[in-house]
N, C-alpha and C positions, 0 to 999 in steps of 0.2 A: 323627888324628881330632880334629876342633875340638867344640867343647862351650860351651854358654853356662848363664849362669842372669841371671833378669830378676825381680825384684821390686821390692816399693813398699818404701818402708826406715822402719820406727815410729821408728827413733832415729839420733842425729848422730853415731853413729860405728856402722857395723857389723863384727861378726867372721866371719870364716870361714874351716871346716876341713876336710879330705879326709880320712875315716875310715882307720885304721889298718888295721884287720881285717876282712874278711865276715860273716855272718852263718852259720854252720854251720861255719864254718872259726876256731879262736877260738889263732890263733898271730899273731906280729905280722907285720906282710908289706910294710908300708912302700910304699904304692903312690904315694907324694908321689914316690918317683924317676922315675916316669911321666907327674910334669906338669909343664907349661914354658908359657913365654911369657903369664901371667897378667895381665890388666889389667883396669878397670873404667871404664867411660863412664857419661854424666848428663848429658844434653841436650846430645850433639855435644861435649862436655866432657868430655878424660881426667881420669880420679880417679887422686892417689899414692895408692899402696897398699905399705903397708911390711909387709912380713913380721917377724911378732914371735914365729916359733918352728919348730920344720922345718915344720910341716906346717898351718900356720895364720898369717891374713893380718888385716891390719886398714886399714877406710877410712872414709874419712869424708865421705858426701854434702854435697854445697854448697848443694843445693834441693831444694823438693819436686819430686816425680817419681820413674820410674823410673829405678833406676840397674841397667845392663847388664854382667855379669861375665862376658869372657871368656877360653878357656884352650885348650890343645891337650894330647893324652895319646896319649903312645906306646905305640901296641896292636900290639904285636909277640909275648907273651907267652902262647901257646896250654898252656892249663892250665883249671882248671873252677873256679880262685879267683882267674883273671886276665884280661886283654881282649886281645883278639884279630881284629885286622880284615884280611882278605886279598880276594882276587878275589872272591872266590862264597860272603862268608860274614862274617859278623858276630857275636860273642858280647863280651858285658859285662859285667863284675862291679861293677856298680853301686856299690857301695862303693869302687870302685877311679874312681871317672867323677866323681861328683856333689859336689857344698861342701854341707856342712850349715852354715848360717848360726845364729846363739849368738842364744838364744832362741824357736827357729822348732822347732823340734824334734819338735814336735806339730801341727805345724800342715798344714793338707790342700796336696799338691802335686801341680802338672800338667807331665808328662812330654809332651814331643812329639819326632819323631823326622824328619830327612831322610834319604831313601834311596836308590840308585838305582833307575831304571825298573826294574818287574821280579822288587823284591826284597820279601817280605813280614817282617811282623816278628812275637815270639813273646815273651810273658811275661805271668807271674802278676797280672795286675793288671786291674781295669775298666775300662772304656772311657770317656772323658769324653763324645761323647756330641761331640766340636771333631773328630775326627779322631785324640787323644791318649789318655792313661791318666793315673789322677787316682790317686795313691796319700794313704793317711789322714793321713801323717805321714813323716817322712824314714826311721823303722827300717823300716816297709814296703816303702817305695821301694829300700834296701839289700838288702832279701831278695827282690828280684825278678832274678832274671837273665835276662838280653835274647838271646835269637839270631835273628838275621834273616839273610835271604839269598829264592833263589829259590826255597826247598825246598816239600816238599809235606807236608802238613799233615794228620794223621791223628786223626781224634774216635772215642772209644768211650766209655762208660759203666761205672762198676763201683757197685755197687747204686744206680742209678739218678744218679750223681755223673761229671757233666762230665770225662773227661780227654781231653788233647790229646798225641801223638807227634809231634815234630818229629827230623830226622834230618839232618847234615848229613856227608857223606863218599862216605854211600850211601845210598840211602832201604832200609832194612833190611824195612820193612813191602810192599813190592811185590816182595821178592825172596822174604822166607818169608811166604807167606799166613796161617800160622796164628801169625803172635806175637804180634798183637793178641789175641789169643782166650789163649794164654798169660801175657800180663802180665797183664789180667785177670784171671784165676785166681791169679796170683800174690800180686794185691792184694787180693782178696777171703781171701785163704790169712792172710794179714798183718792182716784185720781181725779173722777170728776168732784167732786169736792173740792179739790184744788184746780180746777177749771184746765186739765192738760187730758191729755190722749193715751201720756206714756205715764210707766213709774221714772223716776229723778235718777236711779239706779240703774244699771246697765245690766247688770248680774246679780242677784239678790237672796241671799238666804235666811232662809228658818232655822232654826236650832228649836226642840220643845224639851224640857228636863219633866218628864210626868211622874211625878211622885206624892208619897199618901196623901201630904199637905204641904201644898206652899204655891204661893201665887206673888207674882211677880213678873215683870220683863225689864229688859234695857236695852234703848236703839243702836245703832250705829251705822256708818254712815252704808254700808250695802246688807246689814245682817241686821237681825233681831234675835236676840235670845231671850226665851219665854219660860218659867216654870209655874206650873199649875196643879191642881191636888184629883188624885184619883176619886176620893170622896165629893168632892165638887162633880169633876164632870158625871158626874154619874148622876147629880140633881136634876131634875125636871129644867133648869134654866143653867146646866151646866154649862151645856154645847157653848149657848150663846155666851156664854160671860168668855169663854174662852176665844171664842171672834172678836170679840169686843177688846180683848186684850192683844191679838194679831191688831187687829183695826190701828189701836191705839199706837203701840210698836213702828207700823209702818208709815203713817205720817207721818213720824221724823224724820221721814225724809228729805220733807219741804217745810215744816216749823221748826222752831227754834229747841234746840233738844232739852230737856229738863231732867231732876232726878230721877232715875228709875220709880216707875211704880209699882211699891211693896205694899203687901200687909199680912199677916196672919189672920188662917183662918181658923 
């Protein structure tokens, strides 16, 4: 998967770094062994760029203008804290993709995406309004996780609060009709709980990866990415373990976030 970033550069040398960790997920995970072939251009003009530490690079424009950084990142790694690109299916851990550049930190960024014919795309974020999504600052851009593909795309409401189902394995919501109408409940079960009326979220999505086995989710701060095993839900206390894992997911949106919860089953 190729990846770029293009900005105006305020100073004559710039830094940049590929974040360590996720944002829900706070163990180290080292996703620099994911990126390769990094280089930087400036008007038809390659930039050296010398690497001064594993995971952070330094360069230094020759003029004004924009200078073009770009990189390739090995998405072989299907997990809900790592990136993952195959035929029919796209998922991102944005912290595992993106250079935060040394002083930009806060500063508003516009994400834009290529895809193929076909393929739609899904994450917590605004629309710029270009065809892109404009995040407020880079830790927003890292707590948004990306699935695209050709999947179909489910809106429901929970006390009058935008959320979205995205499904990629199987579309789970045309197979059982009433889960939309359970997650709901579920998330509305979650808000009294936390003694409010609304979700803490404004806009809020599901992602579910449904595949033979594997269980799992990790929060963030408007999405939840969930994967779960086909052989499970199909147990007698499937359904539910699989609410119980939405459940779990979506409080984090008013407790304090903790490692994703993993196991094999």
């Amino acid at each position: 998967m190729r990846a770029r970033l293009v900005l105006e550069p305020r100073t004559t040398e710039l830094r940049l770094r590929l974040p360590a960790w996720t944002p829900g997920s706070y163990l180290i995970r080292d996703y620099v062994r994911t990126l390769e072939g990094l280089e930087a251009w400036q008007a038809g003009e390659q930039l050296a760029v010398d690497r001064i530490d594993t995971a952070g690079w330094r360069l230094r424009p020759k003029a004004d203008g924009p200078v073009e950084v770009r990189w390739r990142i090995l998405a072989t790694d299907l997990s809900v804290r790592t990136c993952h690109l195959s035929g029919d299916h796209a998922f991102l851990a944005l912290a595992g993709v993106v250079l935060q550049v040394e002083g930009e930190r806060w500063s508003p960024i516009q994400l834009s995406l290529s895809l193929p014919p076909g393929w739609h795309p899904y994450l917590p974020l605004p629309a710029d309004g270009q065809g892109g999504w404009r995040a407020k600052d880079f830790d927003q851009l890292i707590d948004s996780p990306l699935e695209a593909g050709p999947h179909v795309c489910h809106s429901f409401s929970v006390a009058g609060v935008p959320h979205r189902w995205v499904g990629w394995g199987e579309d789970l919501v045309s197979r059982d009709p009433h889960w939309l109408a359970d997650v709901e409940r579920v998330c509305l079960a979650c808000c009294r709980l936390m003694g409010v009326e609304r979700p803490a979220s404004g806009d809020y999505l599901f992602v579910l990866h449904l595949l033979d086995q594997a269980y799992g989710g990790l929060e963030h701060h408007d999405a939840s990415v969930l994967q779960f095993g086909r052989r499970a839900l199909a147990q007698p206390d499937g359904r539910r373990r699989l609410l119980q894992l939405v459940a779990h997911e979506y409080l984090h949106q008013w407790n304090v976030r903790s490692e994703e919860h993993t196991s094999e089953l």
